[in-house]
C-alpha positions in Angstrom: -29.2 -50.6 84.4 -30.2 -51.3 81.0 -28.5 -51.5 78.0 -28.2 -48.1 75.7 -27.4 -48.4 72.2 -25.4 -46.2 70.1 -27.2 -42.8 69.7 -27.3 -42.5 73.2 -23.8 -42.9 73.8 -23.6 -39.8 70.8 -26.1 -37.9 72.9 -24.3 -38.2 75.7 -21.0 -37.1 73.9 -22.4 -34.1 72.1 -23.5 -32.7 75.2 -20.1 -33.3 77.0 -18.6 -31.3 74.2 -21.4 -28.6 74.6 -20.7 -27.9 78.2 -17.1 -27.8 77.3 -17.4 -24.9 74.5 -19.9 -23.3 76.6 -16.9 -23.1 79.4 -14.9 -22.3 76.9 -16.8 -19.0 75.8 -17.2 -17.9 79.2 -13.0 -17.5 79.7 -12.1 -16.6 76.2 -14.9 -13.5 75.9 -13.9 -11.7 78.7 -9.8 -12.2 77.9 -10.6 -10.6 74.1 -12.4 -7.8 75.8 -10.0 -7.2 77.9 -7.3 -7.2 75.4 -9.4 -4.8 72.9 -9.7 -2.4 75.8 -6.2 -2.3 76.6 -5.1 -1.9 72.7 -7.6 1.0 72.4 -6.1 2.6 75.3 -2.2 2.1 74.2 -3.8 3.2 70.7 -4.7 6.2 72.4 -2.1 6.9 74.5 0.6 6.6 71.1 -1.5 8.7 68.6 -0.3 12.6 68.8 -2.7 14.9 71.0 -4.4 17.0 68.8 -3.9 19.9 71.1 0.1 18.9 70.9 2.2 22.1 69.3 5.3 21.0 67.9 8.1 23.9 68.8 10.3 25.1 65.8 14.3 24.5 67.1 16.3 27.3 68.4 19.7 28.5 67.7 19.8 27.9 63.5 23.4 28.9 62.5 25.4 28.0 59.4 29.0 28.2 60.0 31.8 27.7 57.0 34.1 24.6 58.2 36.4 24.0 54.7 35.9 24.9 51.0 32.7 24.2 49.8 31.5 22.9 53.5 29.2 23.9 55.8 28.0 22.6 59.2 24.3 23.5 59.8 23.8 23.6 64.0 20.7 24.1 66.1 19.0 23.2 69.3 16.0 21.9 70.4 13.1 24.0 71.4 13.6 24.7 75.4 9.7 25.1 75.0 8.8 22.0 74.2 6.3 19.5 76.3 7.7 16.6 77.9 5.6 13.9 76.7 6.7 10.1 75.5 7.4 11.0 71.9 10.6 10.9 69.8 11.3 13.8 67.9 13.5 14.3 64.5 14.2 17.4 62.3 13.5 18.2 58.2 16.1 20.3 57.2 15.8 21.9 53.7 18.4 23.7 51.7 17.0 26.3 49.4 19.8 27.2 47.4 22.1 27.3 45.7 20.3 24.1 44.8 17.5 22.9 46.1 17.6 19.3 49.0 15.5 18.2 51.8 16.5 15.7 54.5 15.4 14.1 57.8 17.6 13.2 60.6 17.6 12.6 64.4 20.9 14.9 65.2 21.1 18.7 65.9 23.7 19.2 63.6 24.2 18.2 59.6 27.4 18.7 57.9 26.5 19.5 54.4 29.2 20.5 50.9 28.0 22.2 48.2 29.3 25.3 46.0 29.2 28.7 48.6 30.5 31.5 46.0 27.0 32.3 45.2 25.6 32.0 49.2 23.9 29.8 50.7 20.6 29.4 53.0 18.8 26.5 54.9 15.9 26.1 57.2 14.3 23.3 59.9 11.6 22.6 61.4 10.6 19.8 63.8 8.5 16.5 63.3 7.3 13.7 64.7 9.7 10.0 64.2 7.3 7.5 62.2 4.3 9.0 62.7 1.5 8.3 59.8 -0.2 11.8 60.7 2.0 14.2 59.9 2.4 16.7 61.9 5.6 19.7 62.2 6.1 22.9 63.8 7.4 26.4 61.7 10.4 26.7 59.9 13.3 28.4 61.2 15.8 29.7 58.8 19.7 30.5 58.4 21.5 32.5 55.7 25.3 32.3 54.3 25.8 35.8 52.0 27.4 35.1 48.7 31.2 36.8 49.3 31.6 40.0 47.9 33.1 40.4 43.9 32.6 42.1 40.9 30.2 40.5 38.1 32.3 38.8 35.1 36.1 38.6 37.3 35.6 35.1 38.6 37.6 32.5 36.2 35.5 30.3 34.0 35.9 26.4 32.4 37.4 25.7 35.5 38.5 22.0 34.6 40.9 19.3 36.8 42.2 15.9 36.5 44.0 13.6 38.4 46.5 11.4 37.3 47.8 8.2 39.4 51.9 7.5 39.3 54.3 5.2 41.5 55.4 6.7 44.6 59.1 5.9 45.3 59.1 7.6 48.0 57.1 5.4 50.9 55.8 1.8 50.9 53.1 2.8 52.6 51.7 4.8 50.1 52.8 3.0 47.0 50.6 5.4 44.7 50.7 8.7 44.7 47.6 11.5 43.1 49.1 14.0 41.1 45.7 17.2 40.1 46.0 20.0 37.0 43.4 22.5 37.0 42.7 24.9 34.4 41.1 28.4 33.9 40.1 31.0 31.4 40.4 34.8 32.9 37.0 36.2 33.7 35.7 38.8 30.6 35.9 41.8 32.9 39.0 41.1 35.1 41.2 43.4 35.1 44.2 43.2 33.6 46.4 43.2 37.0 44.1 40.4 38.4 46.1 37.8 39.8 44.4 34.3 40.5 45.2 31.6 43.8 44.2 27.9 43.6 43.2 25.6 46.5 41.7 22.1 46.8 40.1 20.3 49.5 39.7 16.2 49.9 38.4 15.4 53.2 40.0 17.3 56.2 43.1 17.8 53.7 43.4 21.7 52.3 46.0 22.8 50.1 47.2 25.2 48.3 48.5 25.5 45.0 52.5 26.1 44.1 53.1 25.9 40.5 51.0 27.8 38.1 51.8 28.4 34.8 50.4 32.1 32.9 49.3 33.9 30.3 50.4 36.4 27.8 49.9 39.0 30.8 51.2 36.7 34.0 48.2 35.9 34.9 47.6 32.7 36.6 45.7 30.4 34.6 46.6 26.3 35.4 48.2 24.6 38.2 49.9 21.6 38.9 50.4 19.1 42.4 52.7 16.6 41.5 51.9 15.0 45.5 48.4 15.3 46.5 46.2 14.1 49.4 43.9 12.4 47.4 42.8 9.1 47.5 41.9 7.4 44.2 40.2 5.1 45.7 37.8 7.0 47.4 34.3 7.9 47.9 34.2 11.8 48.6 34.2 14.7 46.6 37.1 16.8 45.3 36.5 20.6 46.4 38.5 23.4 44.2 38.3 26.7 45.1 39.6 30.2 43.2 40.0 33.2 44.6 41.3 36.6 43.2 42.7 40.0 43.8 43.2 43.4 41.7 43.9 46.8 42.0 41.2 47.7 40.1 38.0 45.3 41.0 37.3 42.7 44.1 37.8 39.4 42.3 34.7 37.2 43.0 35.6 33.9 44.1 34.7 30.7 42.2 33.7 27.2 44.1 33.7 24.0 42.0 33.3 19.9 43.1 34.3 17.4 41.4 33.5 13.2 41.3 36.7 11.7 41.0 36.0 8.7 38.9 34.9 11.3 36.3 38.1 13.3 36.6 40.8 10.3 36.9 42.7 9.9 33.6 43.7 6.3 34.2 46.8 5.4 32.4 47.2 2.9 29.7 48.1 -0.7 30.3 51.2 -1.3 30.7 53.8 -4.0 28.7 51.7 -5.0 25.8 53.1 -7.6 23.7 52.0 -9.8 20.8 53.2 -12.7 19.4 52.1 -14.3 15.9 52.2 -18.2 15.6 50.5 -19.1 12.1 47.5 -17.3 11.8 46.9 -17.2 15.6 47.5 -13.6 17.0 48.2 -13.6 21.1 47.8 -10.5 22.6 48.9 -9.8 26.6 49.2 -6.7 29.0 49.6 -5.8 32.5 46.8 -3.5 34.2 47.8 0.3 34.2 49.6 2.2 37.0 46.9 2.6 39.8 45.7 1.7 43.3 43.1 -0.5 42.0 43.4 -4.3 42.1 43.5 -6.6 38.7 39.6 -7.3 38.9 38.6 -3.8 38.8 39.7 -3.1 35.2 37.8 -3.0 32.2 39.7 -2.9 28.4 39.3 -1.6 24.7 41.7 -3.2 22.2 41.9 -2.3 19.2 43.6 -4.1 16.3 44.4 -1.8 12.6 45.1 -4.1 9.7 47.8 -1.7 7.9 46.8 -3.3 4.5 42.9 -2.2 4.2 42.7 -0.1 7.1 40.2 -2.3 8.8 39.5 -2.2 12.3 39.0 -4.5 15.2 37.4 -3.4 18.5 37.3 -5.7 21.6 35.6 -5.1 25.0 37.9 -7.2 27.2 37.2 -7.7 31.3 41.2 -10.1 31.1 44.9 -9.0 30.0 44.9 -11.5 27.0 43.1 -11.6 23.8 43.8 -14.4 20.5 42.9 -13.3 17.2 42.8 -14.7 13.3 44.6 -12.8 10.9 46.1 -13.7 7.8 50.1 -14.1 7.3 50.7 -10.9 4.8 49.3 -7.6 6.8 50.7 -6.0 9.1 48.5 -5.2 12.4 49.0 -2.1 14.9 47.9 -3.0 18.3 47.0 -0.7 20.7 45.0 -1.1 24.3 43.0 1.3 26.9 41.7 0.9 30.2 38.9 2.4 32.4 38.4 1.0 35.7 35.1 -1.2 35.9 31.7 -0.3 37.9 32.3 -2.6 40.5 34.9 -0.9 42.0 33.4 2.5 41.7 31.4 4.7 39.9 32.0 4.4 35.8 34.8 6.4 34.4 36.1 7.5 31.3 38.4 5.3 29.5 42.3 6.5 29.6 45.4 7.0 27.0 45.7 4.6 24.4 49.1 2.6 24.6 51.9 2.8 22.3 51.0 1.0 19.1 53.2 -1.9 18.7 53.9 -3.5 15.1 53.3 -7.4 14.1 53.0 -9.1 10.9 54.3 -8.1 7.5 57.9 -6.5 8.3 57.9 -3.5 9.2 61.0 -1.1 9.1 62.1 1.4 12.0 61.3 4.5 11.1 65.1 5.4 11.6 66.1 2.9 9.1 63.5 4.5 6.2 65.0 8.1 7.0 68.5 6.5 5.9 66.8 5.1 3.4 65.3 8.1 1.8 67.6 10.5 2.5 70.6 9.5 -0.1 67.6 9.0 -2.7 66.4 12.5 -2.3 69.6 14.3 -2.3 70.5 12.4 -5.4 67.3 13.3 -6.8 67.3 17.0 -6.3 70.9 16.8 -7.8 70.1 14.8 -10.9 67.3 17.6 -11.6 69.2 20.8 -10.6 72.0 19.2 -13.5 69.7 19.1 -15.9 68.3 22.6 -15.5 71.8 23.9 -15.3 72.1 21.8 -18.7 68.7 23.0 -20.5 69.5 26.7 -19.5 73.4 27.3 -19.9 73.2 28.0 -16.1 76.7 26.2 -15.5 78.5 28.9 -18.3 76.2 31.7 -16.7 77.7 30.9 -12.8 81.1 30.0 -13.8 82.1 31.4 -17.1 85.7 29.9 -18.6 89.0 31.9 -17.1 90.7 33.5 -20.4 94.4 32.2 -20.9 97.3 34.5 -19.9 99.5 34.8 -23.2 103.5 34.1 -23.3 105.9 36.1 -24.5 108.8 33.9 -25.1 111.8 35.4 -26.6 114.2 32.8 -27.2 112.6 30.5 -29.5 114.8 28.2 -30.8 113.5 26.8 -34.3 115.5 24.4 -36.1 113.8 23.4 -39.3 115.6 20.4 -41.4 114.6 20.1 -45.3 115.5 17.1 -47.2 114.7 16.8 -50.3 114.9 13.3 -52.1 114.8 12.6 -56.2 112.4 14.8 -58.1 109.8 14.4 -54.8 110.4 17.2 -52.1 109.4 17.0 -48.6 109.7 19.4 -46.3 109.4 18.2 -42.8 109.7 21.3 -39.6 110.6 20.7 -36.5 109.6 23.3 -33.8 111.0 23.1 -30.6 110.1 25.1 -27.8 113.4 25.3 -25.3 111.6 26.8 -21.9 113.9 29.2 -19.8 114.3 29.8 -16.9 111.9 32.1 -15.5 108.9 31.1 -18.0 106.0 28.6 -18.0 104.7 27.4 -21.0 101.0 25.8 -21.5 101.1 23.0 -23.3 97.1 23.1 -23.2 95.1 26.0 -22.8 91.5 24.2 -21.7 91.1 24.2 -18.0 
């Protein structure tokens, strides 16, 4: 054989490698046809038939489960074709307020305000599907309970108020809720007003109400309530009614209970001055929630000038400057912080507390000024009884009681010496028995 040089070794390899692709082709054209054909068929087979009817559900009922609660029900349309396709439902409330919703069950609990009706409708529609394609709606209606115009209460306000329980370890807080009302402008005057609250399955109803000019219930107190502080779900109140005279139309309210806690102020605040250096320290307030969920407001009054110093604070301890002649009120607040639940409003300020200049009990200035203005309304009531003769005009002088004493015994003595005569008398007044003589007659 003879020898080849170096293109025809390339030659050689460039058409190894065509054969190669060329082999190549021939497997991997067929495999990607194949695959497009079976992707355009699943394609297909997942898109919705056009001819496919989506059935509205059956059975649409709205059933009253607590206050302010409702569970919407319903069943799937008997009707419907059995294909390969997962179906979900759009419910829609229309009032009192307007919502809209999907989900995959037959049933939706839902809690809103009922004392002015309610209605709902669903319809069916396709899970995930990019066309979008539903059947009719089907719809449900709750009638608004019966009541006169203008005799349901009005400003229906509550709070809720955390305190120790001494009761139980297990519950070492306890929730304590005051509601109150103003009577409705055209209830009668006989019309009597009932409280209740709902949190979570708990219903209650109120016990201690306190009235008006005409007995009418208008706040209530639960010392012990099943609320939770802590928690998530809505507060339901609800006010019903009755009369003589008019039905009493009932009143549904909710309320978030981080904007209805009243969290109490911080607890043992102290102070302590070294120099100029002003330490401030408190405890977190009375409540379920743990130290981290707190935020504070301090607030520092120089008596002197009035000036004020405010202080956001996420600790229990604060240092200040101040100078060595004022004296300084100190008072803190607390609201619990957004990490541990929706923001609040901020609670009670604490007892101010006194540091600096001295400062004197207030019991010890009332001793103080109390001997000085009694002395000072005396020394001016003297001298108006002295400027206007008021003394002589209250108390006028007693007039003296005259003697008549019979045996007076006068001896009188004259001596009279050379050509000068002097004459000297001696009165003496002898008192009997049975007289009293005044030797002065000024009382």
């Amino acid at each position: 054989m003879g020898r080849r040089g170096p293109w025809h070794l390339l030659l050689s390899t460039g058409g190894m490698e065509s054969i190669a692709s060329e082999q190549d082709l021939t497997i991997v054209v067929p495999v990607f046809l194949i695959l497009l054909g079976a992707t355009a068929t699943l394609q297909v087979d997942l898109l919705p038939d056009k001819k496919l009817l989506l059935l509205p559900p059956v059975n649409f009922t709205i059933k009253v489960t607590g206050l302010a609660q409702v569970l919407l029900h319903w069943d799937p349309n008997p009707n419907r074709e059995q294909r390969n396709i997962k179906l979900q439902y759009h419910v829609k409330i229309n009032s009192p307020q307007e919502d809209e919703y999907d989900t995959r069950k037959t049933e939706s609990k839902y809690v809103i305000p009922l004392h002015e009706g309610f209605t709902a409708s669903v319809r069916t529609i396709l899970e995930n599907s990019h066309s979008f394609l539903a059947s009719s709606w089907v719809s449900a209606e709750l009638k608004a309970p019966p009541g006169a115009p203008g005799t349901s209460v009005v400003n229906l306000t509550c709070t809720t108020n955390t305190a120790m329980n001494n009761r139980t370890h297990l519950r070492p807080y306890r929730v304590s809720l005051l509601c109150t009302w103003l009577v409705g402008k055209d209830a009668p005057e006989d019309t009597q007003y009932f409280l209740y609250y709902r949190y979570g399955f708990w219903t209650e109803e109120c016990q201690e109400y306190s009235t008006d000019a005409l007995n009418r219930n208008t706040a209530c107190w639960f010392p012990r309530t099943f609320i939770n502080s802590k928690g998530l779900e809505q507060l339901a109140v609800h006010v019903n009614g009755s009369s003589k005279h008019a039905a009493i139309k009932p009143l549904d309210q909710l309320f978030f209970l981080h904007a209805i806690d009243q969290v109490n102020p911080p607890m043992n605040v102290t102070a302590e001055i070294e120099g100029t250096s002003l330490s401030i320290l408190w405890e977190k307030p009375v409540s379920a929630f743990p130290v981290q969920c707190f935020d504070y407001e301090l607030k520092i009054c120089n008596m002197k000038n009035g000036y004020f110093q405010m202080e956001k604070l996420t600790t229990n301890k604060f240092i200040s400057k101040i100078d060595d002649v004022s004296t300084y009120s100190i008072q803190v607040r607390a609201a619990v912080s957004s990490t541990c639940r929706m923001a609040g409003n901020w609670g009670e300020w604490s007892q101010p507390i006194y540091m600096g200049g001295e400062q004197k009990p207030l019991a010890e200035w009332f001793l103080i000024l109390l001997p000085a203005t009694i002395c000072f309304i005396l020394l001016i009531f003297s001298l108006i009884c002295r400027v206007c003769h008021l003394w002589t005009k209250l108390f006028p002088p007693v007039p003296v009681p005259k003697n008549n004493i019979k045996d007076l015994l006068v001896v009188t003595n004259c001596e009279k010496t050379g050509s000068n005569e002097t004459e000297v008398e001696i009165i003496s007044y002898v008192k009997e028995p049975g007289f009293e003589i005044f030797e002065n007659s000024m009382f």
